[in-house]
C-alpha positions in Angstrom: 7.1 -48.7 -25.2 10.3 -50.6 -27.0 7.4 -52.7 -28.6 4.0 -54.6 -28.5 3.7 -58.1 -29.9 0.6 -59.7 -30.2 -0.7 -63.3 -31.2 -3.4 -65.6 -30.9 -4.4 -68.4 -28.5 -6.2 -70.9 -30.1 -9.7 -71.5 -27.6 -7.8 -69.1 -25.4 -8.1 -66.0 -26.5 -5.1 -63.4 -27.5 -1.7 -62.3 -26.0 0.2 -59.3 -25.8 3.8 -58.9 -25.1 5.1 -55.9 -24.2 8.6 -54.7 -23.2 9.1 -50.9 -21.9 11.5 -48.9 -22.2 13.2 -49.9 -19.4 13.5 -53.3 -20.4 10.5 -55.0 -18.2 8.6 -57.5 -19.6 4.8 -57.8 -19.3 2.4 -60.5 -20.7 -1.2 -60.3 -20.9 -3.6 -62.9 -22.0 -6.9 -61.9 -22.3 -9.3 -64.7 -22.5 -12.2 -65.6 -24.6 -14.3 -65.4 -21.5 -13.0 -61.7 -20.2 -10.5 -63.0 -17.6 -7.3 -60.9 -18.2 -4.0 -62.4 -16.5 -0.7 -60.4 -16.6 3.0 -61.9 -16.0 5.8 -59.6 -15.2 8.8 -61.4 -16.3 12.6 -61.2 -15.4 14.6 -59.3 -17.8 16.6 -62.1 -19.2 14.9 -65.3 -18.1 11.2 -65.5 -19.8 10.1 -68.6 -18.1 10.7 -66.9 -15.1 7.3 -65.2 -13.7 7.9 -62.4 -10.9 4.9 -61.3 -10.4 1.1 -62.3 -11.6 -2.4 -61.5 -11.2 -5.7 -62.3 -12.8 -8.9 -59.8 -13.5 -12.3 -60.3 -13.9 -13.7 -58.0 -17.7 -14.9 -55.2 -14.8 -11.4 -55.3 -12.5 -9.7 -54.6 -15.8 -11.5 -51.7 -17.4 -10.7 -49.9 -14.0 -7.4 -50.7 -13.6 -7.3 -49.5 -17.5 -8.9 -46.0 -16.9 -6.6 -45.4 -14.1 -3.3 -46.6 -16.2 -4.7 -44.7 -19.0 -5.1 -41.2 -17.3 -8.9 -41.3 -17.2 -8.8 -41.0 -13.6 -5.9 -38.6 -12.5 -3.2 -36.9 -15.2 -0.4 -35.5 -13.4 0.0 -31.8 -14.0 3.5 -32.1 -15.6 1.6 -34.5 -18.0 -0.9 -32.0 -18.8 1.7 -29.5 -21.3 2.6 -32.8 -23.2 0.0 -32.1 -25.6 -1.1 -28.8 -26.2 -4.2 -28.1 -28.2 -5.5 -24.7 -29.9 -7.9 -25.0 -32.4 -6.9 -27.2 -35.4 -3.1 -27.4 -34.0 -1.5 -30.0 -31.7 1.8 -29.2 -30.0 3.3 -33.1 -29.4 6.7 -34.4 -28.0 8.4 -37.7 -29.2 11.4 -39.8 -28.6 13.1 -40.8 -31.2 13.6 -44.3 -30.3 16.7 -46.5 -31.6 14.4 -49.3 -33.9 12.4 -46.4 -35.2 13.5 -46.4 -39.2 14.1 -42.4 -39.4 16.5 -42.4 -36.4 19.6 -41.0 -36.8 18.9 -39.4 -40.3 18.1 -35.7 -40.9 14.7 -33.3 -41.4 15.9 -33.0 -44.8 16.5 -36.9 -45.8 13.0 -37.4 -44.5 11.1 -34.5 -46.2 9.3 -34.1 -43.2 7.6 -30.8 -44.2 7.0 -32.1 -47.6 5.6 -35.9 -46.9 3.5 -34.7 -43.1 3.4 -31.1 -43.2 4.1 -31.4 -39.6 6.8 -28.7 -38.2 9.4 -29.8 -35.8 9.6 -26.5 -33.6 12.9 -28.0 -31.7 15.2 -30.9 -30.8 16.0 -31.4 -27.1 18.9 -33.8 -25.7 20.3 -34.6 -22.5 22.2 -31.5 -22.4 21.3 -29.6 -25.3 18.8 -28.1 -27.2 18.0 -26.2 -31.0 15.3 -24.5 -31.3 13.6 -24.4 -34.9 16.3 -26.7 -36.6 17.3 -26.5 -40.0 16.9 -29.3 -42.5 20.7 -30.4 -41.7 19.7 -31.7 -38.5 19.8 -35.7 -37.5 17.0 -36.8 -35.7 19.5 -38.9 -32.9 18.6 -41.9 -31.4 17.1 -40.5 -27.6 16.4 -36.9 -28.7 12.9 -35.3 -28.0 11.7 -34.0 -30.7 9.0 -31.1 -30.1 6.2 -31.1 -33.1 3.6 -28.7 -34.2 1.1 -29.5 -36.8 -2.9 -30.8 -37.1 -4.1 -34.6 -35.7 -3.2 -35.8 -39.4 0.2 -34.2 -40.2 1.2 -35.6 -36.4 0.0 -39.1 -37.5 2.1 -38.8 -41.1 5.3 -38.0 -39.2 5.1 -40.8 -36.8 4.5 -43.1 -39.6 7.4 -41.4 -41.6 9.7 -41.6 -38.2 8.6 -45.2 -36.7 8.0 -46.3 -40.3 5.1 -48.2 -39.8 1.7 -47.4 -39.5 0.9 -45.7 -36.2 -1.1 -48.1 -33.4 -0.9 -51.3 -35.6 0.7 -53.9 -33.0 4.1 -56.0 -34.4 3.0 -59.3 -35.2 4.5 -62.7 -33.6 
């Protein structure tokens, strides 16, 4: 996702905006009560609603494990994270508001600050494998990372450069 923005409702409950990659825009409100309502949006007008639908606390949590890949995973999803033992193969997008885009391994210290590896850097029409520390981390480039849970977490707080899962405040 582009980004998350969350605020509060006063006696309603809280709000979540998100925007996708893509560019479409999705509001949910969740309510005090459990209700959840969700707004699709038209790209450029936000007062104008394309699509919306309300859920009870139970319609939700489905529809959740079902979005969330609790349900079905899709085999291609299945090699996007690859675990043996301790280690944790991962693949990221280096995304163009993320604060280590477009600088190299070596201006990050990513092996000294996470002690993640990046094993390769794939674009649209190229790729290097094992990349030296002269190598830019471009805005759109998937990059291909090895290390354990916690090195994995370090580099996506030294590539985003913000703390991993915390949502961007209104």
């Amino acid at each position: 996702m582009s980004f998350i923005r969350e605020s509060e409702l006063p006696g309603i409950g809280k709000k979540f905006l998100i925007q996708t990659r893509s560019g479409d825009k999705l509001a949910v409100i969740i309510h005090n009560d459990g209700r959840r309502e969700m707004y699709h949006f038209e790209d450029d007008d936000p007062e104008e609603t394309l699509s919306q639908i309300s859920l009870d606390d139970d319609e939700a949590r489905q529809i959740a494990a079902i979005v969330g890949g609790m349900v079905y995973k899709p085999k291609e999803l299945e090699t996007i994270e690859v675990s043996l033992q301790d280690l944790i193969i991962e693949w990221i997008r280096v995304e163009p508001h993320y604060q280590g885009a477009d600088k190299s391994i070596e201006e990050l210290e990513i092996r000294k600050r996470t002690g993640a590896s990046i094993l390769a850097i794939v674009n649209r029409h190229q790729q290097k494998i094992n990349p030296g520390p002269e190598h830019i981390l471009s805005v759109g480039s998937t990059l291909v990372l090895a290390g354990e849970r916690q090195q994995i977490r370090l580099f996506k707080e030294l590539l985003i450069g913000k703390r991993t899962g915390e949502p961007d405040q209104v």
